[in-house]
C-alpha positions, 0 to 999 in steps of 0.5 A, a space after each residue: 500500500 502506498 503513502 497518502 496523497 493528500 491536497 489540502 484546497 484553501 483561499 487567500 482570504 485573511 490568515 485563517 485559511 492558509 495557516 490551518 492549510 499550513 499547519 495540517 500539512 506539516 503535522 501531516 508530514 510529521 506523523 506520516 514521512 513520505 505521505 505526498 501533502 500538497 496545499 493549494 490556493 484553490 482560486 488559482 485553478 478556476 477560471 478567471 471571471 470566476 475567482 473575480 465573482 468569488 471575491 466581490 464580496 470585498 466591494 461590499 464589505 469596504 464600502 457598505 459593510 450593512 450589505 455585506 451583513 445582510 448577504 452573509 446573513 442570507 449566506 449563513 443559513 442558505 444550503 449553498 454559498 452560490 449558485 451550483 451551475 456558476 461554481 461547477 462552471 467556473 471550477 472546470 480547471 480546478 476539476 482537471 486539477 484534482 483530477 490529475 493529481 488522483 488524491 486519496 483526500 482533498 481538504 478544503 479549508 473554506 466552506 465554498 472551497 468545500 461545496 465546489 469539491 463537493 459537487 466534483 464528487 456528486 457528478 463523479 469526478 473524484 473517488 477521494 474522501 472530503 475533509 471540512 476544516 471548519 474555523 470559527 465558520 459554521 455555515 450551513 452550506 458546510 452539511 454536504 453529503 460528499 464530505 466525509 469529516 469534519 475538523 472542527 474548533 470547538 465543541 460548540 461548533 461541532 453541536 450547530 453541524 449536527 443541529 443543521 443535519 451533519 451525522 456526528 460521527 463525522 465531527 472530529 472537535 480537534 480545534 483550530 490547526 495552528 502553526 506547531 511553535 504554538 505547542 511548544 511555547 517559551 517562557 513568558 520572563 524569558 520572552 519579554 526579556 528577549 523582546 527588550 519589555 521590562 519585567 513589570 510593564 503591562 503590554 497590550 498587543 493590538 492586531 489589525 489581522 493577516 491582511 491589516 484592516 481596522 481603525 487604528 485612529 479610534 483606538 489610539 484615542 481611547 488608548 492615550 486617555 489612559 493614566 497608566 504606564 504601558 507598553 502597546 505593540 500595534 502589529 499591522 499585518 501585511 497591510 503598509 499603508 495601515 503601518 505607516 499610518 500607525 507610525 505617524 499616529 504614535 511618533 510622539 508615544 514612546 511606548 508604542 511599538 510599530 511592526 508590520 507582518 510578523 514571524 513570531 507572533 506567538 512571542 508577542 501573545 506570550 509577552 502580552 497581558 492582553 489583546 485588543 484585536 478583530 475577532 478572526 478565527 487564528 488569533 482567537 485560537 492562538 491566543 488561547 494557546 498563549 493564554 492570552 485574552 481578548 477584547 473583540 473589538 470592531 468586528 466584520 458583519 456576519 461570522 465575526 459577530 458571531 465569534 464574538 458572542 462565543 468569546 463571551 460565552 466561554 469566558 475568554 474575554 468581551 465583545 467591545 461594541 462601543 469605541 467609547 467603551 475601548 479604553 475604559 476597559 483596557 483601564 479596568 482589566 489591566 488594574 484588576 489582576 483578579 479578573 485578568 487572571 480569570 480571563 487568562 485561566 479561561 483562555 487556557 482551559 480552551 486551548 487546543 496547541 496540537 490541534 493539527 495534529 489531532 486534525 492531521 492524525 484523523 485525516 490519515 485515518 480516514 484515508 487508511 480506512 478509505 483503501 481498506 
């Protein structure tokens, strides 16, 4: 019997997909050397008028967010995120692809990702097994009969599958695959030391996301009405305008560190007392592993509303609704170390640092279960 051909389909769409299509593939590889793992942009294979309607929902979402919340709303709980004739259309290239690779499992990091493989499946192009790496994303176009597993983030989520008609023996609550250095964490002293934060200062991580969006301005003038000595590091993605911006606004703080994209991520959550940041699926989840709380703040129409509502039910940090409300809050947790503390337990209780791993070991299973 030979090694596993897996590919693993995801979307450019923010941090999430990518770094769950990343951290399977190596924890793939890990547990099963010489398993053929690939890990593919899935829109890159479709025809170009296709990922052009794939990704219009940008417009909306820059410019009438409200819009946008009311398609996603419809979105959420329609069976299919599209139109079935466009997508088995637009996806001809990506079906010749798959084909030609002749994989044992396809894994598919985005719900429209998975419906298109879905529906190569149900018109008989492929004989593989179909994974759904679902990430803080439950969308009911998501319950398809083709896929045969789910990795899912949390149990709460594995519950709103099987009430929208997923079978629960098909639900795996590994959660979130993460990069791997997030199971195997540095110490936090030694980590402010080499990051040049003194023992003793509060630090407050403000993240604006892979792609770098949100409003900084606001939050800066919530931030300098704190009478407090802290430390801001402000971590801007891949966005440059967004860092230059931030520069400008804090040239005269000498506390406030500027970074762009960043490597090392994990070291600044493990540094950090607390975060302010968009709710996304990966600093969610990184950040339970850190043990790092979150205040929500400034999140998208549509799933990242929702998240926020789950932060707040397990415990791990509050939805900021108000910007007014930004600095009060940060004032009241860093000078209240009991509730902080509280917070924290609680991030880490929901921590899930091997997640790729667990992910990684059922996705093998169900192929050596698929060839017997």
């Amino acid at each position: 019997m030979g090694k596993p051909n897996i590919l693993i389909l995801t979307v450019p769409h923010g941090a999430s997909h990518q770094g769950a299509a990343s951290g399977l593939a190596r924890a793939l590889v890990e547990i099963e050397p010489g398993a053929t793992v690939e890990v593919v942009d899935a829109l890159r294979h479709c025809a170009r008028w296709f990922r052009a309607y794939y990704n219009s929902y940008e417009i909306p979402l820059k410019y009438w967010p409200g819009l946008w919340g009311w398609i996603e709303s419809v979105q959420h709980r329609a069976d299919s995120t599209g139109p079935r004739w466009l997508y088995r259309h637009g996806a001809r290239s990506l079906y010749r692809f798959i084909e030609g690779l002749t994989p044992d499992v396809v894994v598919a990091t985005e719900v429209g990702v998975a419906e298109l493989a879905a529906l190569h499946k149900r018109a008989g192009g492929g004989q593989y097994r179909l994974v759904g790496v679902e990430l803080m994303d439950f969308n009911q176009a998501w319950v398809q009969p083709e896929v045969d597993l789910y990795i899912v983030t949390h149990e709460d989520l594995g519950a709103e599958l099987v009430a929208a008609g997923a079978a629960r023996a098909k639900i795996v609550c590994s959660g979130q695959p993460l990069n791997p250095a997030f199971a195997a964490l540095p110490s936090r002293d030694k980590t402010r030391a080499r990051l040049g934060i003194e023992p003793e200062i509060p630090v407050l991580l403000v993240l604006f996301g892979g792609t770098g969006f949100g409003k900084p301005r606001e939050i800066l003038n919530q931030l300098q009405r704190l009478d407090r000595s802290l430390e801001v590091v402000f971590i801007t993605g891949r966005n440059r305008r967004l860092e230059a911006e931030v520069r400008r606004l804090t040239q005269t703080q000498p506390r406030a560190r500027v970074l762009g994209w960043v490597d090392n991520v994990y070291e600044w959550m493990v540094a950090a007392d607390l975060m302010v940041s968009k709710p996304g699926g990966s600093t969610l989840t990184e950040g339970f592993a850190c043990g790092l709380p979150m205040l929500a703040y400034d999140p998208l129409p549509g799933n990242e509303r929702r998240t926020c509502a789950w932060i707040e039910k397990w415990g791990a940090g509050y939805w900021v609704r108000h910007t007014e409300e930004l600095g009060p809050t940060v004032d009241r947790l860093l000078g209240n170390r009991e509730e902080l503390e509280r917070l924290r337990t609680r991030a880490k209780a929901l921590a899930r640092p091997h997640a790729a791993y667990e992910g990684a070991r059922a996705i093998l299973k169900l192929c050596r279960d698929s060839r017997q």
